[in-house]
N, C-alpha and C positions, 0 to 999 in steps of 0.2 A: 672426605669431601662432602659438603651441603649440595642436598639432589638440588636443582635450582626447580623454582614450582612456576607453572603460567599464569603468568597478570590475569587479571580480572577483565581486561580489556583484549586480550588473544583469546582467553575462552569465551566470549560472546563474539567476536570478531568468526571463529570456526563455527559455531553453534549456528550460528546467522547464513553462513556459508551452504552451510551441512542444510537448513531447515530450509533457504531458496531452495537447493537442489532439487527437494522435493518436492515442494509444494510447483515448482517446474513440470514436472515430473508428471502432479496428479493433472494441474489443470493444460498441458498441453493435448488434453484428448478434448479439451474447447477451442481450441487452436490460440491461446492463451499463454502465454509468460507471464512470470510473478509480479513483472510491476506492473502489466495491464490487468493483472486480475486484482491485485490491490488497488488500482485505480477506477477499476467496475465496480468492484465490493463497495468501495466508498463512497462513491456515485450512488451505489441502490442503496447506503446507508444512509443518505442525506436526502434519497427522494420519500426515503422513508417518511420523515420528518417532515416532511413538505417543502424540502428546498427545491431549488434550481441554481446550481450552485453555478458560480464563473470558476474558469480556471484556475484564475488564482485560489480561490475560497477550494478548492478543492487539493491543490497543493497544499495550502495551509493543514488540512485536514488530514492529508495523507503524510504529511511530512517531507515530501517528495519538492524538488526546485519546480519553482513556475514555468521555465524553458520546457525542463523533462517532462511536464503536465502536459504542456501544450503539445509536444509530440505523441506522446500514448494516447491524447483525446483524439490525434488528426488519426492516427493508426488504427484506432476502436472504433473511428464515425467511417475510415475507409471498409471496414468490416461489417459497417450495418449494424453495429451496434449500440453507437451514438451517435448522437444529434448536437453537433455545435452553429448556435445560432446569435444572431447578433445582440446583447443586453441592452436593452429599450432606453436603458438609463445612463450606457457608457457605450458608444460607437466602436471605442477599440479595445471591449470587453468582450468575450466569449461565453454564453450560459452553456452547461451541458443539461441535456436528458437522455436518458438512456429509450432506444427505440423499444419497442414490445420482442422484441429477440435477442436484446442487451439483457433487459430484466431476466428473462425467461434462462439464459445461459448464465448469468450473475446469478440466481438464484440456486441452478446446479451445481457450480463450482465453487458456492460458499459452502453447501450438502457436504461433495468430498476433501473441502480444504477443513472442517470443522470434523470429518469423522479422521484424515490426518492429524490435525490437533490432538485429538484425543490420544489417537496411536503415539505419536511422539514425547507426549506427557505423561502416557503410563506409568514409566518408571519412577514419578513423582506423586503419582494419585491421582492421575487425569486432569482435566480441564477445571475441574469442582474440586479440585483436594486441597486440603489447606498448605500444603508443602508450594502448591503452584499460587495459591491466591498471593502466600509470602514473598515468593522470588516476583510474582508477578508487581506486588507494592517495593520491592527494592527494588526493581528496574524500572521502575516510573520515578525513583527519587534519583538516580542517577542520570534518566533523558532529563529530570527538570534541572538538576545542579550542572549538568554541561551543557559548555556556550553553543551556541546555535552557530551551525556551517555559516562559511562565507557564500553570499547570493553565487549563483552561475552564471557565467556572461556566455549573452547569445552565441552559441558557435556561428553561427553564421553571419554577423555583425561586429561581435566582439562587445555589443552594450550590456551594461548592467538590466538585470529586468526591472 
């Protein structure tokens, strides 16, 4: 009998599972979840740059729907940690900035979510191995070759964003 082997698309589907759990894990000592701390990290990655990004643009960025943006933004600004303010240029646009105690916790929790990378990519050569650089450019060819989700309708509406 042929052992049957797991798609390519269940072992990233586990792996993804398995690598939340933890990165759960590190940054809940910020009082943090993985997509609010994906959505901080992003946020200080783009003030880096000199943005001020709106929700959408930061959805874009993170890869995250504009609905779910806009709830982790209203949860992280309930926290103190960012600042949503009205964009000068679109009335019912949203900019973020991260306050001085967003940055300062964004900044720790990229520390231990980047010394977790490393730990989790060990077994491949770390973050710098060429084993990881390769899996790293085959899974950018696979997010580019698959179609993009369908938008998410407002739960609480039911509209398209």
């Amino acid at each position: 009998m042929e052992e049957l082997r797991p798609t390519t698309g269940s072992l990233v589907w586990h792996l993804a599972l398995r690598w939340r759990a933890a990165v759960d894990r590190e940054v809940a000592q910020f009082g943090l979840t993985h997509a609010q701390y994906s959505a901080l990290a992003s946020l200080r990655a783009l003030a880096r740059r000199g943005e001020t990004p709106s929700q959408r643009r930061l959805a874009e960025y993170t890869g995250l729907g504009p609905i779910y943006v806009s709830k982790l933004a209203r949860a992280l600004e309930r926290g103190g940690l960012v600042a949503r303010v009205t964009d000068p240029t679109d009335a019912r646009a949203r900019q973020l900035t991260l306050t001085d105690q967003g940055a300062e916790i964004a900044d720790r929790a990229m520390t231990v979510v980047r010394a977790l990378d490393a730990e989790l990519t060990a077994p491949l050569g770390g973050p710098d191995g060429s084993r990881i650089r390769t899996l790293g450019k085959s899974l950018q060819t696979l997010l580019q070759a698959a179609p993009e989700p369908e938008p998410e309708p407002d739960v609480e509406t039911g509209d398209e964003p």
